[in-house]
C-alpha positions as semicolon CSV with decimal commas, in nm:
position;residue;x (nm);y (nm);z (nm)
1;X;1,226;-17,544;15,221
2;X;1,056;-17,594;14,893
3;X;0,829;-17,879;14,858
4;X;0,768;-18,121;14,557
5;X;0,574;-18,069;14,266
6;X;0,358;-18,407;14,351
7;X;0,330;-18,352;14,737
8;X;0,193;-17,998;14,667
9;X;-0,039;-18,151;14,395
10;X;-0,127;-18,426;14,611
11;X;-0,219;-18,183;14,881
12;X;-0,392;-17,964;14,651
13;X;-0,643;-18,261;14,538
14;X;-0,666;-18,452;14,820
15;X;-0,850;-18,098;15,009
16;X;-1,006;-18,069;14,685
17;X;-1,162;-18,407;14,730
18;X;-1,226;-18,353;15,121
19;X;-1,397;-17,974;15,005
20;X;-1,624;-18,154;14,749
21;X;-1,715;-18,432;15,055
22;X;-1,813;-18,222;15,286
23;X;-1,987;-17,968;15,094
24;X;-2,184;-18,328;14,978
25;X;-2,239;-18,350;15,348
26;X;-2,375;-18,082;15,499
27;X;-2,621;-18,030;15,202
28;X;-2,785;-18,366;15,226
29;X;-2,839;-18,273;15,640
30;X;-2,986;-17,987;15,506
31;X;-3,222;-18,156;15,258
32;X;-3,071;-18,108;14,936
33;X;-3,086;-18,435;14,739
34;X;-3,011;-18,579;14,348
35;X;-2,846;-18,311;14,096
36;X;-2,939;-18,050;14,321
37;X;-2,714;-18,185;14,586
38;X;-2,423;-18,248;14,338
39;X;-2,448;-17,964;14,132
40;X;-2,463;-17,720;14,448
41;X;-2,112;-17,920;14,599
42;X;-1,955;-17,866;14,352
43;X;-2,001;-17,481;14,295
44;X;-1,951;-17,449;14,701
45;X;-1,659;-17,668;14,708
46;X;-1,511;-17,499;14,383
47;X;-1,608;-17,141;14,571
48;X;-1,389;-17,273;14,892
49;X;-1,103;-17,433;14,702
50;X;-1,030;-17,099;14,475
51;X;-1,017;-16,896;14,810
52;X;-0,850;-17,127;15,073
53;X;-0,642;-17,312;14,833
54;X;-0,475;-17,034;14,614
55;X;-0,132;-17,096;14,707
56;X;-0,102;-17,472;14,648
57;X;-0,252;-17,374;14,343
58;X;-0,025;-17,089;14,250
59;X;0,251;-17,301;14,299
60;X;0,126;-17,600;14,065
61;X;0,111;-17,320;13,810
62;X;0,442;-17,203;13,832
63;X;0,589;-17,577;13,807
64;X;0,418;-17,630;13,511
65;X;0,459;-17,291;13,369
66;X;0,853;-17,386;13,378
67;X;0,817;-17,725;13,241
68;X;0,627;-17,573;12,977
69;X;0,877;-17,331;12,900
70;X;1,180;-17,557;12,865
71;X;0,988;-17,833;12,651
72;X;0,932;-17,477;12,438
73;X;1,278;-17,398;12,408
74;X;1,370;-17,739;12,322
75;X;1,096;-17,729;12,043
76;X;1,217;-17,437;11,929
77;X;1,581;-17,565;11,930
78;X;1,423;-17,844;11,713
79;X;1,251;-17,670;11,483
80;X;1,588;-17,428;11,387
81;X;1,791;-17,769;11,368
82;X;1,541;-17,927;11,087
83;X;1,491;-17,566;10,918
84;X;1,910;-17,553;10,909
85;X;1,930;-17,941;10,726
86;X;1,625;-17,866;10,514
87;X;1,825;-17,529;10,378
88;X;2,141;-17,770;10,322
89;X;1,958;-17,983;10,167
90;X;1,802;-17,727;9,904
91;X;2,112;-17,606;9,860
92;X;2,282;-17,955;9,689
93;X;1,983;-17,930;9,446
94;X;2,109;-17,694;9,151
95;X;2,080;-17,770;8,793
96;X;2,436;-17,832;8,771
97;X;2,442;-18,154;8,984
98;X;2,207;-18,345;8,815
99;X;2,301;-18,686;8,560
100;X;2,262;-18,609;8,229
101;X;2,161;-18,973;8,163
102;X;1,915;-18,997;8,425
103;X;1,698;-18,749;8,329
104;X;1,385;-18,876;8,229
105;X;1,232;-18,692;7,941
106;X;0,852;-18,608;7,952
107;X;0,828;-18,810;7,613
108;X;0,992;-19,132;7,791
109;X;0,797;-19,427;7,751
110;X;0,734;-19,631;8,109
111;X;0,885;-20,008;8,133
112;X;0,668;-20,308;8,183
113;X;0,812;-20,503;8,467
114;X;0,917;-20,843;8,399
115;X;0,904;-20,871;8,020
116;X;1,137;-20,747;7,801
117;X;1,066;-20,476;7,476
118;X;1,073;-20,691;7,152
């Protein structure tokens, strides 16, 4: 029976959290106070978690290594779909179709808006 993605994570944190605590613990019984107490936790706690908790962990990975892979694909998808409208779009833009009478010559004077050329 396969468990969830969030129960496993859930799991997987929570005996991070209860790793980190009672690393905190038996450091301060054995004197260890401030950063030194902290910083120490957390390398024992990270030290437990990477070897006790390695298949909660592998599991998270491959979840998200599939999610990953599908929004991919769908990007990719994506990505052909604009490249295929930009290349029919180019394609409309020959010299042929454009208006001979609006064609503005480099020479063309610009319009003042709102009064009219005397």
């Amino acid at each position: 029976m396969k468990t969830s993605a969030l129960r496993t994570t859930f799991v997987y944190t929570s005996a991070r959290i209860i790793m980190f605590g009672a690393s905190v613990l038996v450091l301060f019984w054995a004197g260890a106070r401030g950063l030194l107490l902290l910083g120490l936790a957390l390398l024992i706690s990270a030290l437990l978690s990477y070897v006790l908790l390695n298949k909660q962990r592998t599991i998270i990975a491959d979840r998200l290594n599939g999610r990953l892979s599908r929004v991919g694909k769908k990007a990719s998808e994506f990505s052909r779909r604009l490249d295929e409208g930009a290349a029919l779009e180019d394609s409309g833009d020959d010299e042929s179709s454009v208006d001979p009478e609006h064609v503005v010559t480099p020479d063309a004077e610009e319009p003042v808006l709102g009064f009219p050329k005397p």
